[in-house]
N, C-alpha and C positions, 0 to 999 in steps of 0.2 A: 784478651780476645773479647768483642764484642759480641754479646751471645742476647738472642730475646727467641719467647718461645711464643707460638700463638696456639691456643689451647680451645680444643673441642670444637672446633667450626668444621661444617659438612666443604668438604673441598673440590672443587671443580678444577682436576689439572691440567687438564689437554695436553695430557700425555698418554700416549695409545695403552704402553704397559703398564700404568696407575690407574687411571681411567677416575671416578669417581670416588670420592672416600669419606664417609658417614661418620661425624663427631671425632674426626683425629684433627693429627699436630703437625703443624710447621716449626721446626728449629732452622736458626738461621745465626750462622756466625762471618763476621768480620763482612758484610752483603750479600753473602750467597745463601742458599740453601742445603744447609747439613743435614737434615735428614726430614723424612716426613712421613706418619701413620699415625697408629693409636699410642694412647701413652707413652711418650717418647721422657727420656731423662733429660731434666734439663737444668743440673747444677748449676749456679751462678748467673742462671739467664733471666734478662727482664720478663715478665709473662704479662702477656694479652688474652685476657679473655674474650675470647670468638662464638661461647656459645651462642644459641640463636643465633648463628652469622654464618654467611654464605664466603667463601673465600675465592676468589678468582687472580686468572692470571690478568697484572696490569693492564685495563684495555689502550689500545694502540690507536692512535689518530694518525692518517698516510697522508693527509695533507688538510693544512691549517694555512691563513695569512695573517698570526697574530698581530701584525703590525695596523691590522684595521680597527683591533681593541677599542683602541682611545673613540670612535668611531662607531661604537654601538648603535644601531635602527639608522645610520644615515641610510640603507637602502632598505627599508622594509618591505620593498615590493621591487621583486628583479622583472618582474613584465614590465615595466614601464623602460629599461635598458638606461635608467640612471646610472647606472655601477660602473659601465664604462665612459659615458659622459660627463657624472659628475661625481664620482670618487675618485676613483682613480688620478683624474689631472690634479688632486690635492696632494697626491708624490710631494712633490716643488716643493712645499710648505712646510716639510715634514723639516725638524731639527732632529740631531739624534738623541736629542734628550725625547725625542716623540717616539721615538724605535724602543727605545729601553723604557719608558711607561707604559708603551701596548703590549710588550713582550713580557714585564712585569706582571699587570693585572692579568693577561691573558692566560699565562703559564699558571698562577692561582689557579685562576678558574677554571683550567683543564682538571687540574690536582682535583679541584672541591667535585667533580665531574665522574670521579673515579679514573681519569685517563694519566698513566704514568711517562709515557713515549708521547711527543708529538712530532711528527712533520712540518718543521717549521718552514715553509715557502715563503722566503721573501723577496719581492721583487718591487723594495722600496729602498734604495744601496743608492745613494744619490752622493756621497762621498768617503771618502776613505773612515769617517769614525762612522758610518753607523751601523754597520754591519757588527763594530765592534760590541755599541752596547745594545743591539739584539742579544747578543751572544751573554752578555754579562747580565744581564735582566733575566733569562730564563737560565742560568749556571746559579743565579741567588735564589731563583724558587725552587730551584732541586728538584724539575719533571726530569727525566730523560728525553734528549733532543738529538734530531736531528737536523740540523740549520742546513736549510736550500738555500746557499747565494745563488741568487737569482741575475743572469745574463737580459731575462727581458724585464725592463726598467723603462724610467719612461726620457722621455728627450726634451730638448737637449739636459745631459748631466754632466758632472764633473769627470767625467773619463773620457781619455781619448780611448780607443779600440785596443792599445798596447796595454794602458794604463790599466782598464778594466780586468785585463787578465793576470798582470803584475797584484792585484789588489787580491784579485780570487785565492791567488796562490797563496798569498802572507795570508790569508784567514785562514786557511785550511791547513798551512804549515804552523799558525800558531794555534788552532784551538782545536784538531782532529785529536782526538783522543779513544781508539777502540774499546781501554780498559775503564774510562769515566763514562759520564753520563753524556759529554758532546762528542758528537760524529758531525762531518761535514760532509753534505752534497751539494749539489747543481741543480739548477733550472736553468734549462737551454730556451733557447727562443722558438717560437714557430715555427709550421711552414714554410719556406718562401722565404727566410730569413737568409739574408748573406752570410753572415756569421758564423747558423747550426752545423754545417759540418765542423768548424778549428774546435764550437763550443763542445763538441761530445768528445770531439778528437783527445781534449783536453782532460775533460773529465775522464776518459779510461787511459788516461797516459798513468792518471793518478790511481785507479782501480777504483773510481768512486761511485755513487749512486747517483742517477739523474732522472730528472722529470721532463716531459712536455705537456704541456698543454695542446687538446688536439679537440678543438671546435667544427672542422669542416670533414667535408667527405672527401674521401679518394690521400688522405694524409697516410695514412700505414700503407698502404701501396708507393707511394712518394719515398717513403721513408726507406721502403723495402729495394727500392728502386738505385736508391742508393746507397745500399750498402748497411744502412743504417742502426735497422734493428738491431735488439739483445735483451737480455735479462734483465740489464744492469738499467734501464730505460724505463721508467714508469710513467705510462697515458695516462694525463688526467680526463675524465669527464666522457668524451669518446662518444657521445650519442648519436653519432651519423656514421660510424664505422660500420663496412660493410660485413657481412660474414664473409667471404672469403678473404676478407682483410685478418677477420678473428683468427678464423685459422693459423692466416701468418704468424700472428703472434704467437699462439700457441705452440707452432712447433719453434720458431723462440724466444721461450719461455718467456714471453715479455709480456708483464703483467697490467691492470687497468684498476685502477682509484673513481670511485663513482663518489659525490656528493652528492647525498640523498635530497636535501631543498632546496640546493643549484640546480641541481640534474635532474626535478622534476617536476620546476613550475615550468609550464607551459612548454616543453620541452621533451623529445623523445627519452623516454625510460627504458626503450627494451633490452638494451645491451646488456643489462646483468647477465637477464637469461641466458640470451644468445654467443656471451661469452665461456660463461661456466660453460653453458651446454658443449664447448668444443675445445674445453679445458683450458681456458685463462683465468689465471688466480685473480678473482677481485676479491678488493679491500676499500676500505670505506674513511673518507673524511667530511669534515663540517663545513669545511672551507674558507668560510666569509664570515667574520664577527659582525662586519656590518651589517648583516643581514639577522643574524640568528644566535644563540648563545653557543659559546665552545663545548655541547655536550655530546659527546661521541657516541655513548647510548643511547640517548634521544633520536641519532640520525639512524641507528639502527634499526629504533624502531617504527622512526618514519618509511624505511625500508621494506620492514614485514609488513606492513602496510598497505602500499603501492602495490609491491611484488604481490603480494596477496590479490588483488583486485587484476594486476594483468595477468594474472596466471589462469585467474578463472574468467577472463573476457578472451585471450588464448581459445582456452579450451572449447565456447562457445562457436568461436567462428569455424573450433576444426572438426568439430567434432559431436556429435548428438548429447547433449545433456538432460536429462531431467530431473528435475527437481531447483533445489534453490543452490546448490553448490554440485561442482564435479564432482566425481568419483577419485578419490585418493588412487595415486598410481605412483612407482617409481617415477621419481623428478617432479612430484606434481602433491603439493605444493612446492616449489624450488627451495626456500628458505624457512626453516622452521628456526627456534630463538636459539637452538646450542649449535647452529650452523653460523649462524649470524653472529654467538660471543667468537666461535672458533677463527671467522674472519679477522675480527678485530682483538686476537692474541698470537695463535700458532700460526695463520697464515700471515697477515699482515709482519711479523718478526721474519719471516721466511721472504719473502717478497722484499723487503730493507737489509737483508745479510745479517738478520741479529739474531736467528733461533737459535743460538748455539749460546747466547747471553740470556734469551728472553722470552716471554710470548708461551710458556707453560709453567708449572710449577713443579721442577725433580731435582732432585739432585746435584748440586755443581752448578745450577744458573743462579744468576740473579736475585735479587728477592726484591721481584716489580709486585703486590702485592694488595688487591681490593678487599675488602672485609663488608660485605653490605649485611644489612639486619635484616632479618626476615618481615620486618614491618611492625608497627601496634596496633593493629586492628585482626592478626590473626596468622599463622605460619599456612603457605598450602599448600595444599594436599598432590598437588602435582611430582609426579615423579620425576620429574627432571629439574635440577635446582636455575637452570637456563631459564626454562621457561618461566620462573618465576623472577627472577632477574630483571628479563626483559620486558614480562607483560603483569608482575604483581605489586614491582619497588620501583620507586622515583626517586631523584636524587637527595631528598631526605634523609636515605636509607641508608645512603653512603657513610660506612662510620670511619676505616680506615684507610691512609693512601699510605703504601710503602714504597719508594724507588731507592734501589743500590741498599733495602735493608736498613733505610732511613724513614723514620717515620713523618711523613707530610703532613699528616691530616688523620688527628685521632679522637674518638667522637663528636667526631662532624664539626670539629674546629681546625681548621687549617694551621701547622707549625710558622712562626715567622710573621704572619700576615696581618695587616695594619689596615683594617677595613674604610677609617676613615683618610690613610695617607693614600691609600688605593684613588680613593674619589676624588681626592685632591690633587694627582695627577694628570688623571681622567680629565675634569675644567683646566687646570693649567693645559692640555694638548689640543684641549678642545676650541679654549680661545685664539692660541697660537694659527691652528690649524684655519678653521671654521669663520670666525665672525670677523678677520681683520679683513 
C-alpha cells in the first residue's frame, strides 16, 4: 500500500465539520485520504514535512483554453478585439502535435500554479487526432482534467455534422474515466446556433457536463425559452445577463464561471454580485493563455480586487457614505480571501459533479493537495490562513502539488518537467503556427 504522511502543516479543509486545523497531519494511502489531525501514526509512510506550510484543498480552474499555451501574449491587450480576429482563425494551422504542446506546457504550468483540476475547454478539434493528444499531453502531466470537446470550432473543418458527433462519442467512450484523473465534457455552441439543441440533447443522453459560452443579452431567457436550462450547463462569462435571468438560473441550479481579466477589461463586471446575491454558484477560471499566465490564484485575486472596488462604488450610489470606505454590513464586502479559496475548491468541485472526489480535504476523497510556505520574509499574523494565501504568498510559495495522492510538484520543482523541452515545443508550435 502506498502510504505518505504530511506532517505539521496548519490545514485549511473546507470541510464544515473539520473546519481549520493548527500544525496537524494528512495520511494518505493508495490516493485518498486515510485519516487527518494531530499526530497521526504513520508506519511505513513517505513523510513530507509541511511545517511552516499552509495545506489546501487542490485549487480548481472551471475553465481554461490550454490549447492557446503555445501562443503566449499573442493577445496582450483584448480591448483592441484581436482575439477574435486574429487568434482564433489560427485553428486551421494548428497540427495535433500543436494541441499536445499547449496542453503539455499548459497543464505544468497550472501544476506549478498550485491548481490540480483544470477545465480544459477546447474548441480547437479540427480532426479526429487532436482531441486525442490534448488528452495525452495533460494524462502525462498528471493535473486532474476535465476535457471540454468543444462543438463550437471554427469552419470549415474536417467534420461533416454526423462525423462530428460520431468523433465526440469515441472520445468520451475512450478516455471518460470517473475513477482517474480524466473526465469528459462538452461545449455546446452559442445562441442562435442550429446545432445547440442535438448538441445538449447529446450531452445528457450521456449524463455529462457542458458549457456555453454566453456573450449577449436576453441568452438565459432563449435558453429558458427552450427548454434548456440545468445544472448540468455551465455559463461562461454572462456579463449582460439580466437579473431576472439570474434568477432563472438559480432556481436551476445552473451555475456561471466568470474570468477575472476577460471579464473585466473594458467590460461589464457586476454579475458576480448579482449572481450570488440571488444564489448562483460562481466559480472562477483564467481562461485565455494568450492573454495571461494559467494562474488561478492570481485571477482570484484580481477578483478581490475589482469586486472590492464595485462593492464600494455600489454602495456610494445607493446609499450615504462617509468617510473613505463603507461601513461593513452583511454581504458588503461580497468576497473576502476564504470565500474566494472556497470558490475555487468546495464549490467549483460541487458545480463539476466532483465533491464527492474532490475540492476539500476528509476522509475518503482524493488527495488533490497544495502545501504553500508561509513566506521568507515573515509568517502573519492573520487569523485566517485564506487571507494570507491570497493577499501575503505568490507563486513562489508554492512548495507542493498533490493530484490522485501523486506528487507533482515538490519544493517548487515540478515532477517530470523538462524546462528546456518545454520551450522547445513552445518555437517548434510557434513557427508552424505563427510565422509561415
Amino acid at each position: 500500500m502506498a502510504r505518505t504522511i504530511i506532517r505539521g502543516a496548519d490545514i485549511v479543509t473546507m470541510d464544515l465539520a473539520l473546519g481549520d486545523l493548527a500544525e496537524s497531519d494528512i495520511l494518505i494511502e493508495n490516493g485518498a485520504i486515510a485519516a487527518i489531525g494531530p499526530s497521526l501514526q504513520s508506519l511505513d509512510a513517505e513523510r513530507i514535512d509541511a511545517s511552516g506550510m499552509i495545506a489546501l484543498p487542490g485549487i480548481i480552474d472551471a475553465h481554461t483554453c490550454l490549447w492557446q499555451t503555445v501562443l503566449r501574449g499573442y493577445v496582450p491587450d483584448l480591448w483592441q478585439g484581436t482575439y477574435n480576429t486574429g487568434l482564433l482563425p489560427l485553428r486551421a494551422r494548428y497540427t495535433p502535435d500543436d494541441n499536445f504542446n499547449a496542453a503539455y506546457v499548459g497543464g505544468f504550468e497550472m501544476l506549478s500554479y498550485g491548481t490540480t483540476t483544470v477545465v480544459d475547454y477546447c474548441h480547437n478539434i479540427g480532426t479526429p487526432d487532436h482531441a486525442p493528444r490534448s488528452l495525452e499531453a495533460l494524462k502525462t502531466t498528471g493535473i486532474r482534467h476535465l476535457f471540454e470537446y468543444s462543438f463550437m470550432t471554427f469552419q470549415p473543418d474536417n467534420f461533416p455534422p454526423a462525423a462530428r458527433f460520431n468523433d465526440a462519442r469515441r472520445i468520451y467512450d475512450r478516455y471518460h474515466d470517473p475513477a482517474g484523473i480524466t473526465t469528459i465534457g462538452f461545449g455546446v455552441e452559442s445562441i442562435g446556433a442550429e446545432g445547440l439543441p442535438l448538441q445538449l440533447r447529446f450531452t445528457r443522453e450521456l449524463e455529462a457536463p457542458s458549457c456555453i459560452h454566453v456573450n449577449e443579452a436576453g441568452t438565459i431567457d432563449k435558453l429558458k425559452a427552450a427548454g434548456l436550462l440545468g445544472p448540468d450547463l455551465l455559463v461562461i462569462h454572462g456579463n449582460l445577463i439580466g437579473n431576472p435571468e439570474l434568477e432563472a438560473m438559480a432556481r436551476a441550479r445552473m451555475p456561471l464561471c466568470f474570468t477575472p481579466t476577460a471579464d473585466t477589461q473594458g467590460t461589464p463586471a457586476d454579475v458576480v454580485r448579482r449572481a450570488m446575491d440571488r444564489g448562483v454558484d460562481v466559480v472562477f477560471g483564467c481562461d485565455i493563455p494568450c492573454s495571461i499566465a494559467s494562474d488561478t490564484l492570481g485571477q482570484l485575486r484580481v477578483m478581490f480586487n475589482v469586486q472590492g472596488y464595485l462593492d464600494g462604488a455600489m454602495e456610494r450610489s445607493f446609499s450615504t457614505v462617509l468617510g473613505r470606505r463603507p461601513a461593513v454590513r452583511p454581504g458588503m464586502p461580497l468576497l473576502t480571501p476564504r470565500k474566494l479559496i472556497e470558490t475555487a475548491t468546495i464549490t467549483a468541485a460541487r458545480v463539476l459533479g466532483m465533491d464527492d472526489r474532490i475540492g476539500s480535504l476528509a476522509v475518503g476523497k482524493r488527495a488533490d493537495i497544495v502545501l504553500i510556505r508561509k513566506g521568507p520574509f515573515g509568517e502573519s499574523i492573520a487569523d485566517d490562513p485564506c487571507a494570507h494565501v491570497l493577499l501575503q504568498t505568490s507563486p513562489r510559495d508554492i512548495d507542493t502539488v498533490m493530484v490522485d495522492g501523486r506528487i507533482r510538484m515538490r519544493g517548487g520543482k515540478l515532477d517530470g518537467f523538462d524546462a528546456e523541452r518545454a520551450a522547445a515545443m513552445v518555437r517548434e508550435s510557434r513557427l508552424r503556427i505563427v510565422a509561415r
